[in-house]
C-alpha positions as CSV (number, residue, x, y, z in Angstrom):
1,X,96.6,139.0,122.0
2,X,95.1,142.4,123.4
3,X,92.0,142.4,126.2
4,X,88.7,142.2,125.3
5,X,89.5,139.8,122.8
6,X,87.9,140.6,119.3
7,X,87.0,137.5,117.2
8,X,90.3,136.0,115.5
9,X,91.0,133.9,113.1
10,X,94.1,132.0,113.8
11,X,96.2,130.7,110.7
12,X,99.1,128.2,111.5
13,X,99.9,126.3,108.4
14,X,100.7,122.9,108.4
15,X,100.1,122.5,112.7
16,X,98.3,123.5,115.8
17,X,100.8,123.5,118.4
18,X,101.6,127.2,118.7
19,X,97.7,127.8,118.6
20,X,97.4,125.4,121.8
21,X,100.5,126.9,123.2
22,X,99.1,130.9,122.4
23,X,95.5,129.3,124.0
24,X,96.3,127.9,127.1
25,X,98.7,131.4,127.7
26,X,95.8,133.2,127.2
27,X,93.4,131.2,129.7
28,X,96.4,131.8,132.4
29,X,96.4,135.0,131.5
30,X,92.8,135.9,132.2
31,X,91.2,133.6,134.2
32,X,88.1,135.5,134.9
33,X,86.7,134.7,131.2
34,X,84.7,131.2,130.4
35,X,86.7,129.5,127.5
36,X,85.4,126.6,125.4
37,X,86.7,124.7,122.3
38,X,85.5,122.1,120.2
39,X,86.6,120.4,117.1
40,X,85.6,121.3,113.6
41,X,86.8,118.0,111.9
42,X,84.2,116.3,114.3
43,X,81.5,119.1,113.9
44,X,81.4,120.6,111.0
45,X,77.6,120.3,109.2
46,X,74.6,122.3,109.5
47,X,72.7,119.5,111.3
48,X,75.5,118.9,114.1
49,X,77.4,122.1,114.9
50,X,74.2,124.5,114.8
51,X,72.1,123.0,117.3
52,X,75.4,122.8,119.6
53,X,76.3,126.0,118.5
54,X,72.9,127.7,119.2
55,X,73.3,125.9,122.9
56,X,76.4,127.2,123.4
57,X,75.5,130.8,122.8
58,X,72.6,130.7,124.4
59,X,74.1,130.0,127.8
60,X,74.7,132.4,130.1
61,X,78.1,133.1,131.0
62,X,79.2,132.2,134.6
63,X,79.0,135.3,137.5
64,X,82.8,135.5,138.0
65,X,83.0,135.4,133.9
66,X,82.2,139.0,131.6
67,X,83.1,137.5,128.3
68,X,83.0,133.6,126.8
69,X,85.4,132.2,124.4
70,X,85.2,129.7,121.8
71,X,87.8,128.2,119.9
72,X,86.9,126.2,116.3
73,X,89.9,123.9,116.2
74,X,90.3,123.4,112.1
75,X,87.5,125.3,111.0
76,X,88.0,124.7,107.4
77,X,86.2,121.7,108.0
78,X,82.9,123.3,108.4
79,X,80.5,123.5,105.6
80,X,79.2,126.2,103.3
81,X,76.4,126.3,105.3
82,X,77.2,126.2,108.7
83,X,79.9,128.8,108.0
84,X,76.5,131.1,107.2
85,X,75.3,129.8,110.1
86,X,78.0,131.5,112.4
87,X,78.2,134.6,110.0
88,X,74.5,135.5,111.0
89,X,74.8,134.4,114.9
90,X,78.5,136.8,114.5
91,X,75.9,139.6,113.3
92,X,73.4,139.2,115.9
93,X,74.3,137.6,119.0
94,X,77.9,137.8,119.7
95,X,77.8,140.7,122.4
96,X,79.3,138.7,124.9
97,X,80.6,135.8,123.1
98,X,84.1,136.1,121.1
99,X,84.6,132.8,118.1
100,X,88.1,132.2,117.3
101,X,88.4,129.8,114.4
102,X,91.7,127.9,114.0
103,X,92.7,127.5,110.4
104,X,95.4,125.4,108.6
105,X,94.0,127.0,105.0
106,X,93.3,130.5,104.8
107,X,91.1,130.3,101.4
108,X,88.7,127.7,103.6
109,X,86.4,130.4,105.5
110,X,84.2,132.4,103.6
111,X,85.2,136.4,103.3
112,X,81.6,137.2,105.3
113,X,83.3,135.5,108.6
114,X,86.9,136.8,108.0
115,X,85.8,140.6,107.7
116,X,84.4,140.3,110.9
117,X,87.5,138.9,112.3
118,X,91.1,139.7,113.2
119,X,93.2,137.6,111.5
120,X,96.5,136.6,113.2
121,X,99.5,134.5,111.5
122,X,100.8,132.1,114.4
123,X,104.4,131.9,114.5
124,X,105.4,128.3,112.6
125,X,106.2,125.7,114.1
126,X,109.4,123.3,112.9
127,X,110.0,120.3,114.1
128,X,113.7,118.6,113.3
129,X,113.5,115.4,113.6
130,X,116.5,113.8,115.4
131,X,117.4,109.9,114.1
132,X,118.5,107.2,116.1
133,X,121.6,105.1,114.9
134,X,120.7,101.3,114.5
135,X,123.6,99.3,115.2
């Protein structure tokens, strides 16, 4: 992922783990930015995300930080209409705040949020499972 970071929408089917691995390189990588992430499975209406949303935007990022972060973990969870929530705060007020939203299905964000986004494929993750012998 190139610097400044546009807004991305990472799709890793079926997992997470090489999202959290591809995140935390990219906090190590530039440390001078102000990085967040919430759940989308825990916030995901209108009446809970926006208000925490609208906070979150609001804020002003730290002195030592020139850009914010946020990462949606499993965004398809968020409703119709908090998805045209963020559309219209992407239009408006995301001059120095970058979303990434963390998808497991590509057909769950609406088209308005992933034409304003870079969409990146995360490498898969598979997991072999190793069996113990019972005796």
């Amino acid at each position: 992922m190139d610097f400044p970071p546009p807004h991305y929408v990472l799709f890793e089917p079926l997992n997470d783990k090489e999202t959290f691995k591809a995140w935390k390189e990219y906090q190590q990588k530039y440390p001078d930015l102000e990085y967040e992430d919430v759940d989308a499975s825990q916030l995901f209406s209108v009446e809970t995300f926006a208000p925490w949303f609208d906070t979150w935007i609001s804020k002003v990022p730290q002195k030592h930080a020139r850009i914010r972060i946020l990462l949606i973990w499993h965004s398809e969870f968020l409703t119709f209409a908090c998805q045209q929530m963020l559309r219209r705060q992407l239009e408006q007020r995301s001059f120095k705040n970058r979303v990434w939203f963390h998808i497991e299905d590509p057909t769950s964000l609406q088209q308005a949020i992933l034409s304003r986004c870079i969409t990146k494929k995360m490498p898969v993750f598979i997991h072999q499972p190793k069996y113990k012998q019972i005796e």
